[in-house]
C-alpha positions in Angstrom: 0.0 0.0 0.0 1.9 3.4 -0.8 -0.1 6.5 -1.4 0.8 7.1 -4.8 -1.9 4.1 -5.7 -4.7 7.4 -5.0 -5.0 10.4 -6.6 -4.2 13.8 -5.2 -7.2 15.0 -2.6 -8.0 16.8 0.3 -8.7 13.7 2.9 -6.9 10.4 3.1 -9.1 7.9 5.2 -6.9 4.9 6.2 -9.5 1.9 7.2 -7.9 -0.9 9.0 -8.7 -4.0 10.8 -6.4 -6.6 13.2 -2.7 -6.5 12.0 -4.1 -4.4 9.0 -2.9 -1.7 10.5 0.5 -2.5 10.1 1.4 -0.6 6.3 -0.7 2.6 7.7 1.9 3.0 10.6 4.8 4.0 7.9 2.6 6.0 5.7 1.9 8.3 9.1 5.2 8.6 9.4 5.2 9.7 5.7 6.2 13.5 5.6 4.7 13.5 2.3 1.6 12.0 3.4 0.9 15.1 5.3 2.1 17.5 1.8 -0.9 16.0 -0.2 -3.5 15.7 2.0 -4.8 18.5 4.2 -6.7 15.5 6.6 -5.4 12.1 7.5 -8.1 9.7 9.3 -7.0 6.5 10.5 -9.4 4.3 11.4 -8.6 1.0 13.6 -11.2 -1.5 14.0 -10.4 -4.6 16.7 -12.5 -7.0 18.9 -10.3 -6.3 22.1 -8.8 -2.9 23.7 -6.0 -5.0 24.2 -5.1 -5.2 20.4 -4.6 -1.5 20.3 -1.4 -2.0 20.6 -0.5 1.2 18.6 -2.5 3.7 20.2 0.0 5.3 22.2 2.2 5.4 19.9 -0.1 7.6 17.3 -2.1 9.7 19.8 1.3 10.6 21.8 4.8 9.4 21.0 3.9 10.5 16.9 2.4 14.2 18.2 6.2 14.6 19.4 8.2 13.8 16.4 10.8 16.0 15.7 10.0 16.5 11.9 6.3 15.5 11.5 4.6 16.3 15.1 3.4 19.5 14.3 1.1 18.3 11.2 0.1 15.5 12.9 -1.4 17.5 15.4 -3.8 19.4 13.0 -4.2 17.0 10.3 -4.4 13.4 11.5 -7.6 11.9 13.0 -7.1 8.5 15.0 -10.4 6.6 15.5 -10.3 3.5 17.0 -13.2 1.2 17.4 -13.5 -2.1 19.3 -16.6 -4.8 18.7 -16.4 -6.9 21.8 -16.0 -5.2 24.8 -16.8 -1.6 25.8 -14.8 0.8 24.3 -16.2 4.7 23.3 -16.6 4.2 19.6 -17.9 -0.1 19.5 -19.0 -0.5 15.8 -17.5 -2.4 13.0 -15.6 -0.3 10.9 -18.4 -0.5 7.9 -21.0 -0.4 10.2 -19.8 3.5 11.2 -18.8 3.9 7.6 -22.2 3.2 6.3 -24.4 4.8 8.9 -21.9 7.8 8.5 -21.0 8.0 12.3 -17.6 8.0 11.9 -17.2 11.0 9.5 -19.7 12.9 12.0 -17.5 11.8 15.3 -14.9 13.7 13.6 -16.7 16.5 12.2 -16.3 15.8 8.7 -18.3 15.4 6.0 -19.6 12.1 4.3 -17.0 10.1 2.0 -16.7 12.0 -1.2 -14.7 10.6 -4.4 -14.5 14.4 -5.6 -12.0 14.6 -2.1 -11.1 12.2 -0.7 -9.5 9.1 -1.0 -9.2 6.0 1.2 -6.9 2.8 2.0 -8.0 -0.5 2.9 -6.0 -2.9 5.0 -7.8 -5.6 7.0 -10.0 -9.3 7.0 -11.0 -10.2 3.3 -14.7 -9.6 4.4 -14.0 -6.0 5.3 -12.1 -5.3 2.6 -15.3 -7.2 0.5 -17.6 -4.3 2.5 -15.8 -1.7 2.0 -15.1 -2.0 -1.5 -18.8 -2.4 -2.5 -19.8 1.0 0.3 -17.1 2.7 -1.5 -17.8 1.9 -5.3 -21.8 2.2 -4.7 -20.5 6.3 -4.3 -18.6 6.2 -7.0 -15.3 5.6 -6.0 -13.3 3.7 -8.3 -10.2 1.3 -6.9 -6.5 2.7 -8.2 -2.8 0.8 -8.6 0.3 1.5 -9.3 -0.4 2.0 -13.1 -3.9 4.0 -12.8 -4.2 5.9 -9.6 -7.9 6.6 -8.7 -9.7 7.3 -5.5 -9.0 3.9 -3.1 -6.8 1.4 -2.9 -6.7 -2.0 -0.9 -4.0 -4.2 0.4 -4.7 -7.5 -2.1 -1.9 -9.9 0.3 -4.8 -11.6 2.2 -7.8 -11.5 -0.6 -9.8 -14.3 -0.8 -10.3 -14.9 -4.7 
């Protein structure tokens, strides 16, 4: 997953599940992540607090860093959701997608292929979700060859 699979936009939403989050961690660490997009949301969905395991590091430790800290205090979003215990946001990550709760948590507007421009990384039955959410508003998947307005991470897809 490297950002130049999407076309220039405003907001990059960053959709994860489990271990999905794994290729997202570098690309907030991406100075040039935070050049092309004026909005970063990174979106985290697991069954247990305990597999946060990240959290700290991207609502504190990456807030300090030397070179990025300052734009990832105004322009990333970190919304992390767990389905099995009780937790402040407890909705599947298409669930709050769909039902548009996690755009209004954040004060932002609905998903918008004119805009913005979103990452998938997760189970193959979220990425399965997503997909058809995001193509049934017009978004249109991207590569390497013909960037467009999402991209997913194919290394677990069930075909």
């Amino acid at each position: 997953l490297v950002i130049n699979n999407v076309r220039p936009g405003k907001r990059l939403f960053l959709l994860s599940t489990g271990t999905g989050l794994a290729p997202f961690l570098s690309i907030i660490r991406d100075p040039e992540t935070y050049e092309r997009f004026e909005h970063i949301t990174i979106a985290h969905g697991v069954r247990y607090v305990s597999e946060l395991g990240y959290s700290d590091f991207i609502q504190n430790e990456l807030r300090q860093h030397e070179y990025i800290g300052e734009q990832v205090q105004t322009q990333l979003h970190y919304y992390p959701t767990v389905t099995r215990e009780p937790f402040r946001n407890s909705r599947r990550i298409t669930d709050l997608l769909e039902s548009g709760k996690l755009c209004r948590d954040l004060g932002l507007s609905e998903l918008d292929p004119a805009h913005d421009r979103v990452m998938i990384c997760g189970s193959p039955s979220m990425l399965g979700d997503v997909v058809r959410l995001l193509e049934s508003r017009g978004f249109r998947e991207g590569s390497s060859h013909a960037p467009a307005d999402y991209t997913i991470e194919r290394a677990f897809v069930e075909r």
